[in-house]
ChimeraX commands (.cxc) that place a marker at each C-alpha (Angstrom):
marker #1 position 0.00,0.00,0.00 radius 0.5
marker #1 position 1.44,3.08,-0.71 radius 0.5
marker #1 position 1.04,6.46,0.90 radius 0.5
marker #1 position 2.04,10.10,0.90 radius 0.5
marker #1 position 5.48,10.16,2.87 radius 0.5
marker #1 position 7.43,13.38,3.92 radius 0.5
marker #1 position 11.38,12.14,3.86 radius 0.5
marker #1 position 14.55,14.95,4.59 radius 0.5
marker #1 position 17.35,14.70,1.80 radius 0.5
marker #1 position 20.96,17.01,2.28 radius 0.5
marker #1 position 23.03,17.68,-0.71 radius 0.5
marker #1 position 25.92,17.18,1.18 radius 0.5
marker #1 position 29.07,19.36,0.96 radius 0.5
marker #1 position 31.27,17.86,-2.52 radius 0.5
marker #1 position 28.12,18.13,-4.21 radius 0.5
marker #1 position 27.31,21.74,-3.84 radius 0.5
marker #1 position 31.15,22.26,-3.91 radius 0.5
marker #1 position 30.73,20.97,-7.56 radius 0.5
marker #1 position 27.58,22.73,-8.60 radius 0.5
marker #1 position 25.14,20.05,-8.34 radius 0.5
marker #1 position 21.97,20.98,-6.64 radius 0.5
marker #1 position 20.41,21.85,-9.30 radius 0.5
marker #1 position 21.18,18.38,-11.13 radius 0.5
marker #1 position 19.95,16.19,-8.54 radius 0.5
marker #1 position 17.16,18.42,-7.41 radius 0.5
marker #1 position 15.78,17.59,-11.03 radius 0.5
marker #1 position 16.15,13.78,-10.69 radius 0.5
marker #1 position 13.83,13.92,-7.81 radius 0.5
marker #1 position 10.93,15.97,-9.37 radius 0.5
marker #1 position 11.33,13.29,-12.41 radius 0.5
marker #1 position 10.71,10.75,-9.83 radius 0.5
marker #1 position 7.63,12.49,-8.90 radius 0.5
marker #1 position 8.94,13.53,-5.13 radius 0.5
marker #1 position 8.03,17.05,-4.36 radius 0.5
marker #1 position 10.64,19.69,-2.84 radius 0.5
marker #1 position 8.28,20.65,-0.17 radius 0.5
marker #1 position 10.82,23.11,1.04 radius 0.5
marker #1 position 14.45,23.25,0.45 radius 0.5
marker #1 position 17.31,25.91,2.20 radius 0.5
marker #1 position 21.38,26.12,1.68 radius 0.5
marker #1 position 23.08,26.18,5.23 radius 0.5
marker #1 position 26.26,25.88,6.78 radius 0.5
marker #1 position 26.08,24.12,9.97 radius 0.5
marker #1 position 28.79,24.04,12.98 radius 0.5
marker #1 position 30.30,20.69,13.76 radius 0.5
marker #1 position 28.32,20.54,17.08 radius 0.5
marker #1 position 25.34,20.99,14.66 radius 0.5
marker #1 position 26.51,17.65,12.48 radius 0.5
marker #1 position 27.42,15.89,15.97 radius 0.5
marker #1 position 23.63,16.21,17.28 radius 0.5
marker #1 position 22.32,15.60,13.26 radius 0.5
marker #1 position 24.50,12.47,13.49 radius 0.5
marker #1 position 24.25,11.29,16.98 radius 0.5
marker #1 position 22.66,8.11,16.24 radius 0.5
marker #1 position 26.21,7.03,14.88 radius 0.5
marker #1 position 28.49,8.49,17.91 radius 0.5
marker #1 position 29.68,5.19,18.10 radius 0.5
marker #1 position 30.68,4.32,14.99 radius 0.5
marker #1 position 34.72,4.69,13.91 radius 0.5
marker #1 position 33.55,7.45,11.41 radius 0.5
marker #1 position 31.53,9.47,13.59 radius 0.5
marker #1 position 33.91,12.13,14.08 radius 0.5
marker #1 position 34.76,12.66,9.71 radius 0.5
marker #1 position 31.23,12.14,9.02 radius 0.5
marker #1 position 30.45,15.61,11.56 radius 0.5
marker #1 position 33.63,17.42,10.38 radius 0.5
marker #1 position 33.25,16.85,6.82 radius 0.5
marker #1 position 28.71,17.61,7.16 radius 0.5
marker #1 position 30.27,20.92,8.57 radius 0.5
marker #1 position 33.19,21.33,6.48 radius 0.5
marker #1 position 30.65,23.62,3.70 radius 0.5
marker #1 position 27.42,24.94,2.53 radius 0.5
marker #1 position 24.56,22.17,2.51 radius 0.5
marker #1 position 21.19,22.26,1.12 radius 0.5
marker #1 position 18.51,20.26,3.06 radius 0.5
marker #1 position 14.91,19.39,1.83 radius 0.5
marker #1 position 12.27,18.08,2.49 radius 0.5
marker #1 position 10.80,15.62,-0.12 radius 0.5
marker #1 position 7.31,14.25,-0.08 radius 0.5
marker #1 position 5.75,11.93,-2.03 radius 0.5
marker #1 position 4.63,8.23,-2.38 radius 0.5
marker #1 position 6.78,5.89,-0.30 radius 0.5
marker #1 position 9.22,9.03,-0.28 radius 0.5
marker #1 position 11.79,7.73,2.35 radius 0.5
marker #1 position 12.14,4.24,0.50 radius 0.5
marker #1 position 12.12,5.94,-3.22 radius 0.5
marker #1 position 14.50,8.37,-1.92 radius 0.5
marker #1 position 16.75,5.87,-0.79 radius 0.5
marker #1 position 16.43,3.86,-4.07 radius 0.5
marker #1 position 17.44,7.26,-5.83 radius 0.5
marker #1 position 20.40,8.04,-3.68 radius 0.5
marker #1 position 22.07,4.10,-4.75 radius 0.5
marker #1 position 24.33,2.55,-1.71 radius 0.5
marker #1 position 26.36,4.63,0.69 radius 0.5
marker #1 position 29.84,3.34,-1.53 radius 0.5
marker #1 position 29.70,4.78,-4.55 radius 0.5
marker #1 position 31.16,2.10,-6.24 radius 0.5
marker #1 position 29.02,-0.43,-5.23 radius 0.5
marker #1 position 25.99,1.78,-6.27 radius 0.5
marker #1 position 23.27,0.88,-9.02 radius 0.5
marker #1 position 23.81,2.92,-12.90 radius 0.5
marker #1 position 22.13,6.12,-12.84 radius 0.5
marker #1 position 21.64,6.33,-8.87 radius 0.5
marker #1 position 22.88,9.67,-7.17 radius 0.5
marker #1 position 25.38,8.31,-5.14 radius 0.5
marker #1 position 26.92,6.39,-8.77 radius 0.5
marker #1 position 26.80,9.41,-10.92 radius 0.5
marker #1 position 27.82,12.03,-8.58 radius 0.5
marker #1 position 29.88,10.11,-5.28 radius 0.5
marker #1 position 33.47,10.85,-4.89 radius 0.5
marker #1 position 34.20,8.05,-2.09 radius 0.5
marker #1 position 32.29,6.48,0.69 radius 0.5
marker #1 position 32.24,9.81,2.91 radius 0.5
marker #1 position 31.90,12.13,0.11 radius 0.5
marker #1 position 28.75,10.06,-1.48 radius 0.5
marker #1 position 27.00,13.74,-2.41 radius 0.5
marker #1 position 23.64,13.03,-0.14 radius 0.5
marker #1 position 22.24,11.96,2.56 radius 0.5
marker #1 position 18.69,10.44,3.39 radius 0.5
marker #1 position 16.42,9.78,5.91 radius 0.5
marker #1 position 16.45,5.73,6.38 radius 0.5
marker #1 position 13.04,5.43,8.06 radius 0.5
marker #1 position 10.04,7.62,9.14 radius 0.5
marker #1 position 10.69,7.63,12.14 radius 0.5
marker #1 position 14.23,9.05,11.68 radius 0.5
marker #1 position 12.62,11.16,8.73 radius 0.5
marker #1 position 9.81,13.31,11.57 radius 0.5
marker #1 position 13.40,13.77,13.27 radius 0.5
marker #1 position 15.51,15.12,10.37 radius 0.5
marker #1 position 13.26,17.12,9.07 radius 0.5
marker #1 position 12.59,18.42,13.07 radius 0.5
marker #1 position 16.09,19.10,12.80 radius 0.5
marker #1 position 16.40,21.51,9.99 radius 0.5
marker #1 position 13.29,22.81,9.86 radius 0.5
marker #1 position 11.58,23.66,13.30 radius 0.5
marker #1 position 7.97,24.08,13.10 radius 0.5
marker link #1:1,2 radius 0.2
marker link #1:2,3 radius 0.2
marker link #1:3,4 radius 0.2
marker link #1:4,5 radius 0.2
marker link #1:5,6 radius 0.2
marker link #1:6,7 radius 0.2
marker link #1:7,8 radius 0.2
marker link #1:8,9 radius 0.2
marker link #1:9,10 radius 0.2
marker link #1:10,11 radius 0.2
marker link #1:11,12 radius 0.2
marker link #1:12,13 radius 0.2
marker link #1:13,14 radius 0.2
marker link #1:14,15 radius 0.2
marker link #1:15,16 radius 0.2
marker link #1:16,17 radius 0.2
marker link #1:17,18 radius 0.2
marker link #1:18,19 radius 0.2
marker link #1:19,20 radius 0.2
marker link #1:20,21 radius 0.2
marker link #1:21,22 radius 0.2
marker link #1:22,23 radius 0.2
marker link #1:23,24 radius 0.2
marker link #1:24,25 radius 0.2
marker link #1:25,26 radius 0.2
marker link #1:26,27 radius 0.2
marker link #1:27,28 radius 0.2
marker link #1:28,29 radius 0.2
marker link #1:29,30 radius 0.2
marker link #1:30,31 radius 0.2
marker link #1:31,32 radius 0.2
marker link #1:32,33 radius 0.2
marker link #1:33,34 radius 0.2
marker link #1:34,35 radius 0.2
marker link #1:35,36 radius 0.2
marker link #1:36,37 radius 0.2
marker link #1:37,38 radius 0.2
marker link #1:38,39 radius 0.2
marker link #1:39,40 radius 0.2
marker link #1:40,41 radius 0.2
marker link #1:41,42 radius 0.2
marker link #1:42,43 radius 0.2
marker link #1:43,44 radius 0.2
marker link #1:44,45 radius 0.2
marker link #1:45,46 radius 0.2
marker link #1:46,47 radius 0.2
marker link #1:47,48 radius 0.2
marker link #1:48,49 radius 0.2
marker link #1:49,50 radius 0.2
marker link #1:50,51 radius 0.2
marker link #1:51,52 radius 0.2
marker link #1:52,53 radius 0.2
marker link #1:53,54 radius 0.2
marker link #1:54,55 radius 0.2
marker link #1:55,56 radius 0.2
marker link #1:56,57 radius 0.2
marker link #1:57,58 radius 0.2
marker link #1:58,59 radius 0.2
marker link #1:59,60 radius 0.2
marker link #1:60,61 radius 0.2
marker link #1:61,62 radius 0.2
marker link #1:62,63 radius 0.2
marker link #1:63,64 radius 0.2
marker link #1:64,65 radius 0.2
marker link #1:65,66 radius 0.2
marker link #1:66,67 radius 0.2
marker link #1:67,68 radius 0.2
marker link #1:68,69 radius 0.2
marker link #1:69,70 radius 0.2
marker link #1:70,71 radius 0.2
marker link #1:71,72 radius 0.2
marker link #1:72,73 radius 0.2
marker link #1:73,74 radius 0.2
marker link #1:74,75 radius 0.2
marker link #1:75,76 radius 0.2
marker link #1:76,77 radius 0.2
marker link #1:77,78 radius 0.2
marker link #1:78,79 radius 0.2
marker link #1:79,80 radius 0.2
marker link #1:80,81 radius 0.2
marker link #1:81,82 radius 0.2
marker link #1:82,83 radius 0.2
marker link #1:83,84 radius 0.2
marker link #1:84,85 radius 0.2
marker link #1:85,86 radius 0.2
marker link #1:86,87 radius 0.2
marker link #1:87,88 radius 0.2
marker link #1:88,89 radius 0.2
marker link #1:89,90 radius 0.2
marker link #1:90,91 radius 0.2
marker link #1:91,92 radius 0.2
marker link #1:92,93 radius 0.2
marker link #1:93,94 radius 0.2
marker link #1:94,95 radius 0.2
marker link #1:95,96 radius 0.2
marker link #1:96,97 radius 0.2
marker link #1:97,98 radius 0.2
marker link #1:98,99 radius 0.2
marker link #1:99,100 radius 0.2
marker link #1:100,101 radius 0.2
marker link #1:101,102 radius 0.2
marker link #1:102,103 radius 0.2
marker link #1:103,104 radius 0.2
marker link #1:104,105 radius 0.2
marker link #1:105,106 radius 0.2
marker link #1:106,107 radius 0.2
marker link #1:107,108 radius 0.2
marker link #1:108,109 radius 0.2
marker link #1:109,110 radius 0.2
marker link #1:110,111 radius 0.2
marker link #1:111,112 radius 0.2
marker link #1:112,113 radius 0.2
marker link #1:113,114 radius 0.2
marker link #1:114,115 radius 0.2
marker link #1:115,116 radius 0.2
marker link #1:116,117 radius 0.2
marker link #1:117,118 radius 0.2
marker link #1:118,119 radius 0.2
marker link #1:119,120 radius 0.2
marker link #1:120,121 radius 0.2
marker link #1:121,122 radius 0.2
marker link #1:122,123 radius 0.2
marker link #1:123,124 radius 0.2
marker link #1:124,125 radius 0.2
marker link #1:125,126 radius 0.2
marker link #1:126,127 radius 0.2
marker link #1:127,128 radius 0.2
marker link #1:128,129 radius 0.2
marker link #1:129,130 radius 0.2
marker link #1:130,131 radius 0.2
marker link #1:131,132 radius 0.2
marker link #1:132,133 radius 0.2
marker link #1:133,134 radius 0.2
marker link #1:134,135 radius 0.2
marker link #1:135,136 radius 0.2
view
């Protein structure tokens, strides 16, 4: 059964380094997911720490926060059917190289930490994200 989800994306920061919001903006409206709202921020380590603290104990933890920080983000909010899963489908795996043809993460991914994006893996986590960034 599907149903209208609400899902939080981040063009992370090699991807708006390189010029690519506007690219992979597009290949989420041709997937029929709506940019519900969408803002380009720069966020402060401690910022990335509390985004990310469901990984604090994780060996990357403390690259993945620096390098969230390290630039200018955009984060959105996508809605649509079955957004979070479609959105993850979209983005490919979090390796670039092991990521399908034509998936965000494949055409755009430098390396495992610079993979472009970032996506919200359940709804849960999505109410949270998009808490995060955009405070009602």
């Amino acid at each position: 059964m599907s149903k209208v989800e609400q899902t939080l994306s981040i063009i992370k920061p090699d991807a708006v380094e390189r010029n690519l919001i506007e690219e992979i903006k597009s290949i989420f409206l041709k997937n029929n997911l709506i940019i519900k709202e969408d803002k380009k921020i720069q966020i402060t380590k401690e910022e990335a720490a509390e985004f990310y603290k469901i990984h604090q104990s994780k060996p990357f933890y403390d690259a993945l926060c620096s390098y969230l920080s390290s630039g200018p983000i955009v984060v959105m909010v996508l809605e649509g059917e079955n957004a979070v899963s479609k959105n993850r489908k979209l983005m490919g795996a979090t390796d670039p190289k092991n990521a399908d043809e034509n998936t965000i993460r494949k055409l755009y991914g430098i390396s495992i930490d610079k993979n472009s994006v970032h996506g919200s893996d359940s709804i849960e986590n999505a109410k949270q994200e998009i808490n995060f960034f955009f405070k009602s």
